[in-house]
N, C-alpha and C positions, 0 to 999 in steps of 0.2 A: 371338524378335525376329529380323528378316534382317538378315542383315548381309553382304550381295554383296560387299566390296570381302574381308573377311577371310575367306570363300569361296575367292576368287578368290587371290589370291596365298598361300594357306597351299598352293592345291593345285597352282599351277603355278612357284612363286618358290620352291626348292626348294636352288641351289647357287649358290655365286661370289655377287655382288654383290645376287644376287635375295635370297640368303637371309641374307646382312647385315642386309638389309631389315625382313626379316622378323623375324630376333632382335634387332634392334634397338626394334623397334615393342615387340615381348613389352616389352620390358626398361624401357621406358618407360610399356606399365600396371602390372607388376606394382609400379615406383616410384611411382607416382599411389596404387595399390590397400594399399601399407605406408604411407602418409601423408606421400610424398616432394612435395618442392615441385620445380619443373621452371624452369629459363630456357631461355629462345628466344633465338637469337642470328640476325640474318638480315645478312647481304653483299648482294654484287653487285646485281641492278637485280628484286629478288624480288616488288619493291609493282609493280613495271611489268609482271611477269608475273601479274599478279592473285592473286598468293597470301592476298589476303585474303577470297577465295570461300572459303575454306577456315580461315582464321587466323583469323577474327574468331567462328567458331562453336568454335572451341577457346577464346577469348580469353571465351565467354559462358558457357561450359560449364565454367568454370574450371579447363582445364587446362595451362596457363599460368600462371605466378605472376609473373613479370616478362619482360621483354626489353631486348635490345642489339641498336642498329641504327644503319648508318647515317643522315648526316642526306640522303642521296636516298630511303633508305629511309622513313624516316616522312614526307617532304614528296610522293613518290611514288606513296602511297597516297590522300590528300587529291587531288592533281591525277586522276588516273584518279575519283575520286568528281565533281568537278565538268567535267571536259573530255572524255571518255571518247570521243562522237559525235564528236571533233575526231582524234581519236588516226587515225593510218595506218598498215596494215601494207604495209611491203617484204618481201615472202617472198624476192625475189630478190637481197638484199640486198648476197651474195658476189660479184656480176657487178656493183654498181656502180661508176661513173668517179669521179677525182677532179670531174669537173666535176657528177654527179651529183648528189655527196655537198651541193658549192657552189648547187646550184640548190637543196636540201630548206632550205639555210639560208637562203636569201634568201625560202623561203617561210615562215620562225621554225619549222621542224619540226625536232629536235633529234633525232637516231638514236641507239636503242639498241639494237642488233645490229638485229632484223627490225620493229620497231615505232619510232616518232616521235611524241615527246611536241610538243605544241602550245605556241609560248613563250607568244602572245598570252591563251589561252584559261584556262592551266594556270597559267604561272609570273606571269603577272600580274594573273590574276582572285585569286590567294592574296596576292599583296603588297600589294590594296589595301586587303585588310584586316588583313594581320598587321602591317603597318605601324604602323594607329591605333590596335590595340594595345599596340605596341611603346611608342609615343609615349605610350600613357596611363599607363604603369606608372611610364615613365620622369619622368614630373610627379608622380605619385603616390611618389616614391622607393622604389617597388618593384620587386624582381629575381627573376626565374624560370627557371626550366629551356626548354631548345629546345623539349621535349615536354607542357613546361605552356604557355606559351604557343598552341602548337597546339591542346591540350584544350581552351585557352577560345575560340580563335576558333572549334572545334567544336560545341562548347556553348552558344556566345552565340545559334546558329543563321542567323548572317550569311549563311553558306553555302550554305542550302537553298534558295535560290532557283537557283542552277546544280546541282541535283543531277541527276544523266547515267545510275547506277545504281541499283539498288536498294540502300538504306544499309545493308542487313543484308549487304551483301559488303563493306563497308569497316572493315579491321582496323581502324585507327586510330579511327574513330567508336567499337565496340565496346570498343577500349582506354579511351577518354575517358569513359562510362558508368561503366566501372568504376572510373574512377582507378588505373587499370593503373602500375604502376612502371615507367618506361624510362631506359635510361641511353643518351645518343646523343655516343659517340665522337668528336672529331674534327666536330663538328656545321654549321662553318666550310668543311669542304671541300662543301659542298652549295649549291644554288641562293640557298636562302633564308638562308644563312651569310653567300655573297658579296654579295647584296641586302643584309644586315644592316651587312658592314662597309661598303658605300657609303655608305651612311646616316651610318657613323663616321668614315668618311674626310671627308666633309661639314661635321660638325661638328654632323649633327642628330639622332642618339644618340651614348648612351654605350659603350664596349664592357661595362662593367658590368651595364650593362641586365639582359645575357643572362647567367646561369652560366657557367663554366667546365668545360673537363673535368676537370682536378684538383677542381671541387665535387663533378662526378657520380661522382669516384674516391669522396671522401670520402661521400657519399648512400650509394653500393652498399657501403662499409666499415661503413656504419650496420645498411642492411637484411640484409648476411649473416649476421651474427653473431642478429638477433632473430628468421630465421625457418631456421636450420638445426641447428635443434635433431629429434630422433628420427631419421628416416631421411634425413634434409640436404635439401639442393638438387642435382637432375639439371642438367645443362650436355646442351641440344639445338643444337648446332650449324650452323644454314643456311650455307654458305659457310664463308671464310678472312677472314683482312681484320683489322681494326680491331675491327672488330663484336666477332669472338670474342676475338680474344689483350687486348683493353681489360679486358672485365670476367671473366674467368679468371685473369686477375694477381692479384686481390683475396683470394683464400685465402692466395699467399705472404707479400704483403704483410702481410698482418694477423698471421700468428704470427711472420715473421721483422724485419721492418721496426718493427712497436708491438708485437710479442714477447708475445702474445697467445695463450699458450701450448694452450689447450683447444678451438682454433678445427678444426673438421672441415673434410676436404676434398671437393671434390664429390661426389658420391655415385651419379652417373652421368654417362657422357659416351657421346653418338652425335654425329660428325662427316658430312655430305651436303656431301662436294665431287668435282669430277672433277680437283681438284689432286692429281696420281699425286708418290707419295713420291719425294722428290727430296733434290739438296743445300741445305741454307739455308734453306728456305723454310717458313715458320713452318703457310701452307695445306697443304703434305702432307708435314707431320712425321705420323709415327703416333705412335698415343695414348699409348705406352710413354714417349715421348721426355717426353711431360707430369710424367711420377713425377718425374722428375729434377727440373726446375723447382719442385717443390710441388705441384702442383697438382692431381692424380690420387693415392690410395692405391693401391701395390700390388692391392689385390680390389675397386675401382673394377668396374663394369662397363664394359666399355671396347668400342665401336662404330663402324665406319668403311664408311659406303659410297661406293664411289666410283663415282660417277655425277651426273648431272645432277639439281639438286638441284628445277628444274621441273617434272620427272617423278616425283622419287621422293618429295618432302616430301606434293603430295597426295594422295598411296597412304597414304603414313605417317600422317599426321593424321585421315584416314578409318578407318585400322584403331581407332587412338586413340580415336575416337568411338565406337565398335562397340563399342568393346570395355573401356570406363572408366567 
């Protein structure tokens, strides 16, 4: 079988952050190839960078067993599936003015570093429907997670009349097929969070409607324990953030907090940030600092590459593929 990419970087990624790279890829088949289960954890704007050309074929291929995302994340995936021909890139993005910046918004293009999400196209062609949604559960006295309400507006197929790609690049689609697990942090600091409390502030939902993250604590305190049994669960870290330190608390908590005393602890960790170790800062503490916390075992396989995590995750996922 070919496999160009694992060619490719076994024979030139060789030292320093290349070959992090590298052993960290190993260390994540050889966990898939012992019957290890794997989370993804993704930050910063990763659905804007189209990581789900790459994500959703891991997400089919089952190598993936859950994820942790922001709610730009998972809502950011969905807008690039239906608005994509609307999207703009600013290559030049470092040389814009404040008045620049003020003209992209008067034209609803909302900048993320070199790319602009479309408000009209993106944030409001999803609200007219996660809306009616919203509204039907809420009459139906029913309450669901950020990431199941997304699945069903997925599902329902509302959506496919604005589809911009081809669906087989859309993680989130691929998620929802599967009934993928996600736990989405913080899910309120997101477009369709603050669209969600208007609606509350209104007086035309409930906040109830939606989960909580203390529910999705409580979800991931359910699912760690029934699937980290043999060789546990791997921790793949995209970024810093909310994303990863939300659902890596869940080990301590479960044996020190409900004193859960036979609970293991991750069983792998690779970190993809270019947050360089510093003071405080929970993105570039190294993995060491995790023992301390609970949360890593001393013989933990422990991974860190620091770099850009657009570049390196799909080298990484492609070896994965190759090679699982």
């Amino acid at each position: 079988m070919s496999k160009p990419i694992t060619e490719f970087i076994e024979k030139y990624y060789l030292h320093f952050n290349s070959a992090a790279l590298v052993d960290a890829s190993k260390g994540y088949v050889a966990h898939l190839k012992d019957g290890g289960k794997m989370m993804i954890t993704l930050a910063g704007a990763m659905s804007t960078a189209e990581i789900g050309k790459i994500l959703a074929e891991m997400i089919r291929q089952d190598k993936v067993d859950i994820i942790s995302c922001t709610g730009a994340n998972l809502e950011e995936d969905l807008m690039n599936l239906v608005a994509h021909s609307h999207y703009e890139r600013v290559p030049h993005y470092r040389d814009l003015t404040a008045k620049d910046e003020w003209d992209l918004l008067e034209r609803g293009l909302n900048r993320v570093t070199d790319t602009c999400i479309p408000e009209e196209e993106a944030f409001r062609r999803l609200q007219k429907h996660i809306v009616e949604i919203w509204k039907d559960a809420e009459a139906k006295g029913e309450r669901y997670f950020p990431h199941e309400y997304m699945y069903k507006m997925l599902l329902s197929g509302v959506l496919e009349q604005y589809y911009e790609i081809p669906k087989e690049n859309s993680w989130m689609l691929a998620a929802a097929e599967k009934n993928l697990p996600i736990v989405v942090p913080g899910w309120e600091d997101s477009t369709m969070g603050n669209i969600f409390s208007s609606y509350c502030i209104k007086g035309e939902l409930k906040p109830s409607t939606v989960k909580s993250g203390i529910e999705y604590m409580m979800y991931l305190a359910d699912w760690y324990p029934k699937n980290s049994g043999g060789k546990g669960v791997g921790f793949f870290q995209v970024g810093g953030g909310i994303a990863g330190d939300f659902p890596i608390c869940v080990v301590p908590m479960l044996y020190q907090d409900l004193e859960m005393t036979d609970v293991p602890f991750w069983s792998y960790f690779c970190q993809i940030s270019d947050s360089t170790t510093s003071y405080g800062s929970y993105s570039g503490a190294v993995p060491n600092e995790k023992i301390t916390w609970g949360k890593l075992d001393i013989n933990t396989p422990k991974y860190i590459v620091e770099s850009d995590a657009t570049i390196c995750a799909p080298l990484m996922f492609s070896y994965i593929l190759e090679n699982s």
